[in-house]
C-alpha positions as CSV (number, residue, x, y, z in Angstrom):
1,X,-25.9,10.4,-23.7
2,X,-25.9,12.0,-20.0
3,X,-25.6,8.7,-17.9
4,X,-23.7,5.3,-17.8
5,X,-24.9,2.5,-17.0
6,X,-22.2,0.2,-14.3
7,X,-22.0,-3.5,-14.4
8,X,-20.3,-5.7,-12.1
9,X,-17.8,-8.2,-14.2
10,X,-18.2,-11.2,-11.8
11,X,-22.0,-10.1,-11.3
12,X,-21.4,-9.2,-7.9
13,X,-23.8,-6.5,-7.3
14,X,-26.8,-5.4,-9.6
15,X,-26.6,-2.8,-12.7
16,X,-27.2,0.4,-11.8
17,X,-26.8,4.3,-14.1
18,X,-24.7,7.5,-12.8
19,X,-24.8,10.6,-14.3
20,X,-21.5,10.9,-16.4
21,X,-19.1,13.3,-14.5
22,X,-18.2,17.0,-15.4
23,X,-14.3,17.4,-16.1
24,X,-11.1,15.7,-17.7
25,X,-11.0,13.0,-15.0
26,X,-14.4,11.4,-15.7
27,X,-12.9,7.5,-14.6
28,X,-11.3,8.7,-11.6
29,X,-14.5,10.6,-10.3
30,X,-16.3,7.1,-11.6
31,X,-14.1,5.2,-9.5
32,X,-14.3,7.3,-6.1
33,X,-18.4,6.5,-6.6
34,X,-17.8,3.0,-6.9
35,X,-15.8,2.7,-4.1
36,X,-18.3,5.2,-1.6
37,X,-21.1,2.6,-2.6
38,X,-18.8,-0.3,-1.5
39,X,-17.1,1.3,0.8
40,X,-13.8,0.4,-0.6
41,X,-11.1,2.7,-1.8
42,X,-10.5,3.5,-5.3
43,X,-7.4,2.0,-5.7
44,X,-9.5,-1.3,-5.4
45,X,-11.6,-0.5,-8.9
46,X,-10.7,-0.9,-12.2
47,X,-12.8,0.3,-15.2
48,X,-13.2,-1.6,-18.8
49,X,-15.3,-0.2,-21.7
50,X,-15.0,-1.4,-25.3
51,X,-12.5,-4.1,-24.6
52,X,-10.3,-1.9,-22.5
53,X,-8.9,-0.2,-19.4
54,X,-10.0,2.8,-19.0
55,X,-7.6,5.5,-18.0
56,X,-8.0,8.8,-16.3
57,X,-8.1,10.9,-19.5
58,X,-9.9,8.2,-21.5
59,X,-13.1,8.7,-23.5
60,X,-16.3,8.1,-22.6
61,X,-18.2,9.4,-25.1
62,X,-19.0,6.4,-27.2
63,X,-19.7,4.4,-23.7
64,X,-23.1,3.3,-22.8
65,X,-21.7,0.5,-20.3
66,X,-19.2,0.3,-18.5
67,X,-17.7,-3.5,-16.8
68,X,-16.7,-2.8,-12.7
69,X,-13.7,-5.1,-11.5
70,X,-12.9,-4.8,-7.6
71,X,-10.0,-6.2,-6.3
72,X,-9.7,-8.0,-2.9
73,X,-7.8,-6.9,-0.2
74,X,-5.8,-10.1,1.4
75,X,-3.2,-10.5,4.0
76,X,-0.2,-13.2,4.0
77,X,2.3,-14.1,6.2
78,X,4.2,-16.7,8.1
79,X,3.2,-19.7,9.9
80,X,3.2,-18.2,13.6
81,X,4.8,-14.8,13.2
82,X,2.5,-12.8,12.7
83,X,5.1,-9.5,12.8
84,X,5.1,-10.6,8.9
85,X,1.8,-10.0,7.8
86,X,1.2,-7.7,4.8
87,X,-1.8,-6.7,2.8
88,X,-1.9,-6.5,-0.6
89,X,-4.6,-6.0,-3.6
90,X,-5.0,-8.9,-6.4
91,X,-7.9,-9.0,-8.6
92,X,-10.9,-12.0,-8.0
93,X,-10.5,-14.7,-9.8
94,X,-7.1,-14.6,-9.9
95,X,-4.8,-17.8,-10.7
96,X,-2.9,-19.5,-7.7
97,X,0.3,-18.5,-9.6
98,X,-0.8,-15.1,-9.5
99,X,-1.9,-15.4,-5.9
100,X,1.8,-17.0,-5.0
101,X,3.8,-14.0,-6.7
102,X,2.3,-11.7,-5.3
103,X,2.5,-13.3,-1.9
104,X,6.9,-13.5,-3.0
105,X,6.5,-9.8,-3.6
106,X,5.4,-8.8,0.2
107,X,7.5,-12.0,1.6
108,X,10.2,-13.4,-0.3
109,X,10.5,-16.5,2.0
110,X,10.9,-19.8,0.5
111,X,7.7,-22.0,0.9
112,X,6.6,-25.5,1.2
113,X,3.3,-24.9,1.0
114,X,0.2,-22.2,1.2
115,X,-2.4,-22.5,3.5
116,X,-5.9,-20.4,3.7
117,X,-8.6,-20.9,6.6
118,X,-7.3,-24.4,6.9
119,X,-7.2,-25.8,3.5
120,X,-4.6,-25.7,0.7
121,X,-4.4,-22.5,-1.5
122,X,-5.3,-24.9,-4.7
123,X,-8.4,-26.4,-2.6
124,X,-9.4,-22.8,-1.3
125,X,-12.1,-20.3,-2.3
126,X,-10.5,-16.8,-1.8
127,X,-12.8,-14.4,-0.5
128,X,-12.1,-10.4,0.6
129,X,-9.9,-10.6,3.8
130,X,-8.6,-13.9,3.8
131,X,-5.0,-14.4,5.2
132,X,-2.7,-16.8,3.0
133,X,-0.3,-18.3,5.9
134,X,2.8,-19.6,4.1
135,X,4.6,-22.5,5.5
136,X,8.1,-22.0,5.2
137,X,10.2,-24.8,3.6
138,X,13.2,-24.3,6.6
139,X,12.5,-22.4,9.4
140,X,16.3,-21.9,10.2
141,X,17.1,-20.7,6.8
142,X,13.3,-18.1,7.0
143,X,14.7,-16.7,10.7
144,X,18.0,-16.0,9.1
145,X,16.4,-14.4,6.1
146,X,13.3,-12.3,8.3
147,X,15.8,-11.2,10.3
148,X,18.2,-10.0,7.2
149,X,15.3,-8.2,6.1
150,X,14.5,-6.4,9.2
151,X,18.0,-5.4,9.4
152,X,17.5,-3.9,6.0
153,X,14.3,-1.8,6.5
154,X,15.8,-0.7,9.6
155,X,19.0,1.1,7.5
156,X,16.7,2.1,4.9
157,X,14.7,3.6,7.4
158,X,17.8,5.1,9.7
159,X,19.0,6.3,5.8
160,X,16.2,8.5,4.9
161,X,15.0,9.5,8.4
162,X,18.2,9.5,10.4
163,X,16.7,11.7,13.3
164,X,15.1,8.8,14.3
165,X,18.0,7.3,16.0
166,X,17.7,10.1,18.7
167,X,13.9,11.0,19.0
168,X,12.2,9.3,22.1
169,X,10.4,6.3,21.4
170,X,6.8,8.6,22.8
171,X,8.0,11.3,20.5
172,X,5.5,13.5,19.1
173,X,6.4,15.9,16.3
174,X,6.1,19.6,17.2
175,X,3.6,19.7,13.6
176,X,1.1,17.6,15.9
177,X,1.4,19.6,19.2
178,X,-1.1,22.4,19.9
179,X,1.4,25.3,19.8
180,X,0.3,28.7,21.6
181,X,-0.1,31.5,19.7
182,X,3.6,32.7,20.1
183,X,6.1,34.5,17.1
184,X,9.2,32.3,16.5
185,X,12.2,34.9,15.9
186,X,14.7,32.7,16.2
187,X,17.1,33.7,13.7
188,X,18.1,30.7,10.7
189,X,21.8,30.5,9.6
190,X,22.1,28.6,6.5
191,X,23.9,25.6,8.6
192,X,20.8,25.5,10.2
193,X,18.3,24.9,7.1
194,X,21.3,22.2,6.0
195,X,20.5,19.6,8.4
196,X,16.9,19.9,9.0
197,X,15.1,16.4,8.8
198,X,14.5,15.3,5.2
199,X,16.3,17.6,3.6
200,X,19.7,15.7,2.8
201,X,18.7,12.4,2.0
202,X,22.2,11.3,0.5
203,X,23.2,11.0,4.3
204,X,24.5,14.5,5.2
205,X,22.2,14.3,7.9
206,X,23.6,10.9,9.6
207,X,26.7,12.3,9.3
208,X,26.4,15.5,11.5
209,X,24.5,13.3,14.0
210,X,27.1,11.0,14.1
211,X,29.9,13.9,14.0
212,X,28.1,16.0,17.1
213,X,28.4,13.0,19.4
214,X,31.5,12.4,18.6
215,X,32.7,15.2,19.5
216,X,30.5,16.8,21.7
């Protein structure tokens, strides 16, 4: 058997064959054509053949059919803050429980209700792209809690990337600038090589920032 024939599991786009790939990763080269014909990225297909999920290193050899599942991409966030929205990936036809955790999962914030293109999630039809707005149950208690949670990103950030604090906001790293063809002999001391970005992430690098200004 030299091709495989791919069917859409919600009928969403006709049957058509591909040649079965050469090498080990047959579903992964399966899934990147898939996803140039759709213009999607792979991440958003999911193989099934023989009542199963197909894995990078699974076989194919007793395949003649193979079932396509896409997942939508979909956006939440909060009643009138849009600074909140996230996208995330959920497969079609999911449940509105489904939906609704995964929606806690980008933003934990206590809801009343959920709202999509002006109807309620339960009376919605979620389609590719839709925005699920959630309305909050107490808008005090969600400013309190959005703004605990930019606090936190903000550390974590600071934490693993503590040059941050003192790069100009129009910063561009040097790896991005057009450099002239020069020779850099500037000798490196081990000190040096220490506290370069990234390469103490257990804060060794917050610390000598915050010990040069201190005393410097």
């Amino acid at each position: 058997m030299t091709t495989l024939t791919l069917k859409s599991f919600d009928n969403g786009f006709e049957p058509f064959d591909i040649p079965i790939p050469i090498g080990d990763k047959k579903v992964d080269r399966i899934k990147e054509i898939v996803a140039e014909k759709f213009h999607i990225t792979p991440d958003r297909v999911t193989l099934c053949g023989a009542g199963r999920v197909l894995t990078t290193y699974s076989d194919l050899s007793d395949l003649g059919t193979i079932i396509v599942l896409t997942k939508m991409l979909l956006f939440c966030q909060v009643l009138g803050n849009e600074e909140t929205r996230q996208p995330f990936l959920i497969n079609k036809g999911a449940p509105q429980e489904t939906l609704i955790k995964s929606v806690w999962e980008q933003i934990p914030c206590p809801a009343r209700s959920h709202v999509v293109s002006g109807k309620y999630l339960k009376d919605a039809t979620i389609i590719d792209g839709d925005v699920i707005v959630i309305i909050p149950r107490n808008y005090c208690l969600w400013k309190m809690l959005w703004t605990a949670i930019r606090i936190k990103r903000y550390v974590v950030f600071s934490w693993n990337n503590p040059w941050s604090l003192v790069e100009p906001k129009n910063y561009v790293p040097k790896s991005k600038q057009r450099q002239p063809g020069r020779m850099n002999i500037t000798p490196t001391v081990t000190q040096n090589a220490r506290y370069t970005p990234g390469t103490n992430p257990n804060g060794e690098d917050l610390t000598y920032l915050l010990s040069q200004g201190f005393f410097s």
